[in-house]
N, C-alpha and C positions, 0 to 999 in steps of 0.2 A: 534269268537265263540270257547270255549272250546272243542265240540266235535272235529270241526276237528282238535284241534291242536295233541287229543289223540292218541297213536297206535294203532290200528286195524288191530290185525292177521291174521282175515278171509283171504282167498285165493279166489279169482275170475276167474272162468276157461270162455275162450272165444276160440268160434270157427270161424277159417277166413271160409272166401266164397271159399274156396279150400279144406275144412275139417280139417286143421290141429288146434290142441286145445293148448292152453297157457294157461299158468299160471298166476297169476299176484295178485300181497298185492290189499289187499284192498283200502288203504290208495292213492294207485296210481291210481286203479281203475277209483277213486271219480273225479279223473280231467275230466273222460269224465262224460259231463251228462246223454245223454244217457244209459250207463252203468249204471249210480248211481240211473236212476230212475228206472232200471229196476231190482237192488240188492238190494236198499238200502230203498226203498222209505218207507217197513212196520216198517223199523228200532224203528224210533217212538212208531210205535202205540202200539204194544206185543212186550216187550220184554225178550222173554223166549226161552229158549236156541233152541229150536229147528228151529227158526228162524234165528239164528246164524250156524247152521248145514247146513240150505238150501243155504245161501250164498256160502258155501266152496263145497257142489254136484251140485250146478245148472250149467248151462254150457249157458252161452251168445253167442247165435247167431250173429255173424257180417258178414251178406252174402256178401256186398259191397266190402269186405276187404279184400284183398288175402294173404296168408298167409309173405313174403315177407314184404310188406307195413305193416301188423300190429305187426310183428315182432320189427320193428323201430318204431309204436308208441307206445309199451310196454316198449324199452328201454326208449325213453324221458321222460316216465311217471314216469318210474321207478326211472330215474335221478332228474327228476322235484323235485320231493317227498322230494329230500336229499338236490339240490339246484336248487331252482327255479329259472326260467329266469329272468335277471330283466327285468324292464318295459321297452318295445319296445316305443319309445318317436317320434314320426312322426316329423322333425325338420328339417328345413332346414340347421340346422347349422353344421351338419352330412357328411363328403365329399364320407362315404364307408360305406359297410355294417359290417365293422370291428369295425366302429366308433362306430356303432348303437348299435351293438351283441357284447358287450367286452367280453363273456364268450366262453373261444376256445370252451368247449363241445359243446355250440349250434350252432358257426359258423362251428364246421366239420359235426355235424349231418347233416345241409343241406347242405354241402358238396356232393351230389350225380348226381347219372347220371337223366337229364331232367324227364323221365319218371317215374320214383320213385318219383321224388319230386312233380310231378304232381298228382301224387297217395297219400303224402301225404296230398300236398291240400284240396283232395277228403275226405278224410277219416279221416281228423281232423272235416273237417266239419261235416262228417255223425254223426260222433262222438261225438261231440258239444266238441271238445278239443280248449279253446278259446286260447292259449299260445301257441301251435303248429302253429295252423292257422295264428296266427299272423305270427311269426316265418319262415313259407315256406312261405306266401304270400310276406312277406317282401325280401327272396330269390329270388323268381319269378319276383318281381319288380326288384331287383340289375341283374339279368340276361337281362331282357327285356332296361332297362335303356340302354341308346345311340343306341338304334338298329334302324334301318329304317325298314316302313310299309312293306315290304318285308321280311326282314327278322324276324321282330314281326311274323307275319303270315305264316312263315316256321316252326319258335318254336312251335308255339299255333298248327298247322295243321290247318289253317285257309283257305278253299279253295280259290281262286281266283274268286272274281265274273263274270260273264258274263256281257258283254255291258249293255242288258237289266237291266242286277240287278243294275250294276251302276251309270245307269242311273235314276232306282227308288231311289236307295240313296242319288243320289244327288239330288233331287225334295224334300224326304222327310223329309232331315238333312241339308240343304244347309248351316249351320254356321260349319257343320264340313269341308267344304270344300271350307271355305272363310276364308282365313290365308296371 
């Protein structure tokens, strides 16, 4: 589509669930959907300038978001925009997650401490950021990869079940626990 290959100066103000407000191009904006339906969707229909004025005063709501976590998904957006990730390929023929993410920017972006990148997760999803998502989940799996159910469930905060729960699990999943 031609529009979105075009520039779009408009400026996109967004408030995390902390209060604090960002900036952000338009053009970057658009990777989340949410954002795009919520700035861009009259784009279409009237296009007279003062519909282009309310894009650059409006200020988007992202209560979920805290200012920290969308701080980092403004940067990727902002990076996306200029170069986009390539295509995350699910392959067995992949031995790392270096293999997978040839581009250093996206392999340091999720470079972070668990709790952030877990926050990304979150907030790419709120977000509907499909290329983040991808991105941290595929982190999240190269982290969890070779770990045992213990320690899976120390990362995650997975409580430990009680006998009884255990005992319904195994009643009501019994192929997870025929190996």
């Amino acid at each position: 589509m031609a529009s979105e290959e075009q520039t779009d100066d408009r400026i996109v103000k967004l408030r995390s669930g902390d209060g604090e407000v960002f900036e952000l191009n338009a053009n970057a904006a658009k990777l989340s959907k949410l954002i795009a339906e919520a700035v861009f969707d009259d784009d279409d229909d009237d296009a007279d300038e003062d519909d282009e004025d309310d894009a650059d005063n409006e200020i988007v709501d992202i209560p979920k978001v805290k200012s920290e976590c969308l701080r980092k998904v403004i940067e990727f957006c902002e990076h996306y925009v200029k170069d986009p990730l390539n295509q995350i390929t699910h392959t067995m023929e992949a031995n790392s997650f270096d293999e997978i993410v040839t581009q250093k920017f996206y392999r340091d972006f999720v470079t972070v401490e668990q709790p952030l990148l877990f926050q990304l997760v979150q907030a790419s999803n709120f977000l509907d950021i499909q290329p983040l998502l991808n991105l941290a989940c595929l982190q999240v799996a190269n982290i969890l990869m070779g770990k045992s159910a213990e320690d899976i469930r120390s990362i995650l905060n997975i409580p430990k079940m009680t006998p009884e729960e255990e005992e319904k699990a195994r009643r009501e999943h019994r192929w997870i626990f025929e190996a």
